[in-house]
C-alpha positions in Angstrom: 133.8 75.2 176.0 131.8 71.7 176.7 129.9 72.0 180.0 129.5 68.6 182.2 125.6 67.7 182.0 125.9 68.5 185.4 126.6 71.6 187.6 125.2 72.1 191.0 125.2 75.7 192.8 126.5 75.8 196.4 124.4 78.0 198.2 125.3 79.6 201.5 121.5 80.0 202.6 120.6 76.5 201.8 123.8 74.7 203.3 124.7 77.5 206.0 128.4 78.7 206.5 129.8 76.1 208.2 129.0 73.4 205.5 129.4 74.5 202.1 132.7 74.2 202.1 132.1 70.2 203.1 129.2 70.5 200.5 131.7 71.6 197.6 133.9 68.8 198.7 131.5 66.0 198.4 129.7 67.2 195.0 133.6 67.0 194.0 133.9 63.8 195.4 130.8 62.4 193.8 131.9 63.5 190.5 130.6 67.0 189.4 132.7 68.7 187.5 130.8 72.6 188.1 130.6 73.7 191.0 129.4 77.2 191.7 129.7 78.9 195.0 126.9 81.7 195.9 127.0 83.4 199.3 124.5 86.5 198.2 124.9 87.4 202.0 128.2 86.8 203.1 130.6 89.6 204.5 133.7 89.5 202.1 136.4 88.1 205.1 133.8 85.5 205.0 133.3 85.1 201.5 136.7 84.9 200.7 138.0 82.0 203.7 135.3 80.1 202.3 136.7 80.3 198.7 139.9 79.9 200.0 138.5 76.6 202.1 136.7 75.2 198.6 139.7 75.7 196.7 142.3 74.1 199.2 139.4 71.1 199.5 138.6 70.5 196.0 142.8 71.1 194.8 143.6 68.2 192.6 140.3 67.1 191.9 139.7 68.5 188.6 136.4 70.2 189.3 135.8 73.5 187.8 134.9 76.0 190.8 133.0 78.9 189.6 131.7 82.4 191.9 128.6 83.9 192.1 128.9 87.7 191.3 131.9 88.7 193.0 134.5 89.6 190.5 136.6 90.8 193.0 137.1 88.2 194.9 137.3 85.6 191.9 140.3 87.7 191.5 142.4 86.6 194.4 141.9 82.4 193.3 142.4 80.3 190.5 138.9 79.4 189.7 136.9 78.4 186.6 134.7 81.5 186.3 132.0 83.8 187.3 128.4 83.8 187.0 126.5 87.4 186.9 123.0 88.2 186.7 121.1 90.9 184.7 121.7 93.3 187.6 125.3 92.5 188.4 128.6 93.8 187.0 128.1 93.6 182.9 130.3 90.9 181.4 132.5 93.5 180.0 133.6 94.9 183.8 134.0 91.1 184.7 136.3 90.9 181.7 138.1 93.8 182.8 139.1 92.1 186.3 139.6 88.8 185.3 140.9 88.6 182.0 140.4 86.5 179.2 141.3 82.8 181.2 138.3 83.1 183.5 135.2 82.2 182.2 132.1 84.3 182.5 128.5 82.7 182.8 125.3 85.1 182.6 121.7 84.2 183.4 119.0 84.9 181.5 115.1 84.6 182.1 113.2 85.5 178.1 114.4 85.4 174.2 116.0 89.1 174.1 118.3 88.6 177.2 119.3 85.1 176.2 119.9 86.9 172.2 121.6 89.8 173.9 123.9 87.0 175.9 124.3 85.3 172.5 125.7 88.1 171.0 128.2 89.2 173.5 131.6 88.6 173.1 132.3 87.9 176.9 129.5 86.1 177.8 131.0 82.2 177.2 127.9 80.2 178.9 124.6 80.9 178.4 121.8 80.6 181.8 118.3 80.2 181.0 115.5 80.0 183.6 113.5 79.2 185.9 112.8 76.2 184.0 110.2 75.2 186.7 109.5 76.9 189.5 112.0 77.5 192.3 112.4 78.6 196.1 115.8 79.9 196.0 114.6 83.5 195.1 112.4 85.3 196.4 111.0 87.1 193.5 111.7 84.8 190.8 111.2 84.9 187.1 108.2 83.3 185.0 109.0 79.8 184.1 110.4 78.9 180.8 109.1 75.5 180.9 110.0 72.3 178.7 108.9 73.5 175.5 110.1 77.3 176.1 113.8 75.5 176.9 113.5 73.6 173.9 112.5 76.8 171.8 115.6 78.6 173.4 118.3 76.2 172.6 118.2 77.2 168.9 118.3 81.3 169.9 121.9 80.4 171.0 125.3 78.7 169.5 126.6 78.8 172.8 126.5 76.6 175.8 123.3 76.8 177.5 122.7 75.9 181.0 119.2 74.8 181.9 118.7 76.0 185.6 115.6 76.4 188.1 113.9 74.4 189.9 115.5 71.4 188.8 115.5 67.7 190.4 116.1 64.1 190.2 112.2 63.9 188.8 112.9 65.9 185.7 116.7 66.1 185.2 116.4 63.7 182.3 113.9 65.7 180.4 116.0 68.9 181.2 118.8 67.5 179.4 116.2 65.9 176.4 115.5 69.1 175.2 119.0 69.8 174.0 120.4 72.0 176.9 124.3 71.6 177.3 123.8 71.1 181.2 121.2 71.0 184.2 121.9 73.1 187.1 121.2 72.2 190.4 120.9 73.9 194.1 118.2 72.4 196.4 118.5 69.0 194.9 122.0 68.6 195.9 121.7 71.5 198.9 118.5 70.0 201.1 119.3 66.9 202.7 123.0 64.5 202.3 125.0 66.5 199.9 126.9 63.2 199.4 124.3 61.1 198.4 122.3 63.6 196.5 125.5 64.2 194.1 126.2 60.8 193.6 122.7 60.6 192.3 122.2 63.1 190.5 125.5 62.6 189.0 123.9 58.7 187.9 121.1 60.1 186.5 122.7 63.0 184.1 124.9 60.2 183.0 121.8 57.9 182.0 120.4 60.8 180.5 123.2 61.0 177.7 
């Protein structure tokens, strides 16, 4: 599995429910190929009419939609995968509801979650972070940094995705220290979606 150098996180809180759907359409639009949907807070009617809208939008394109958490509802749509944190479903339940097509992401945050990932047999992409500090959580993990990033790459043989607090002022040097792909939420969230994935999508592709 070969990651884009680009994925960018559509979040619910930093779009609001009316425009991530629009949001998921444009980041498609302007060329990035992961796109992950996270709505920590939504009701799951909700949740799942706005996967339902992402897919229906984004049909054809060729961009990869991935979920946030909810195994369940990945369920009901053909998407790319699911992402899970250290305090969601284990990959092994995920694997038990999706199946072997879907692709599971984890996140991890130090060396012994990130060998832990490495070693498990339904874990196919690898999340380590915050790389810098972040604003999307509210109790966030110490930063990794440059040099811990480029320490970590070698812990695993699978893609690794670089992710937290990550911009058009240090994507480059994200994607220098070897990490298979920079994930992205504010930068592409906070302002025009449009123009801050056409961007972002430039600069990854300078940075190869």
């Amino acid at each position: 599995m070969k990651p884009p150098r680009l994925y960018a996180i559509a979040d619910l809180d930093a779009l609001g429910p009316s425009a991530v759907a629009p949001a998921v359409e444009a980041m498609a639009s302007a060329g990035i190929a992961w796109i992950q949907v996270r709505a920590k807070r939504a009701a799951d009617r909700d949740l799942y009419a706005l996967v339902d809208d992402c897919m229906t939008r984004i049909a054809g394109s060729g961009t990869a939609l991935w979920i946030d958490d909810r195994a369940d509802v990945a369920a009901l749509f053909p998407v790319f995968g699911v992402h899970v944190g250290q305090r969601d479903l284990p990959p092994a339940a995920v694997r038990r509801v999706l199946g072997a097509e879907v692709a599971i992401g984890l996140s991890t945050h130090d060396e012994d979650q990130l060998r832990a990932a490495d070693a498990d047999p339904d874990v196919d992409v690898v999340a380590i972070g915050p790389v810098f500090p972040t604003r999307s959580k509210r109790s966030p993990d110490p930063v990794v940094g440059l040099e811990g990033l480029r320490r970590l790459r070698g812990r695993t043989r699978k893609p690794l995705l670089a992710i937290g607090g990550i911009d058009a002022t240090n994507l480059a040097s994200v994607l220098a220290t070897g990490a298979d792909a920079a994930v992205v939420l504010g930068a592409v969230c906070h302002g025009d979606v449009a123009a801050n994935s056409r961007r972002l999508v430039t600069l990854a592709e300078a940075a190869r």
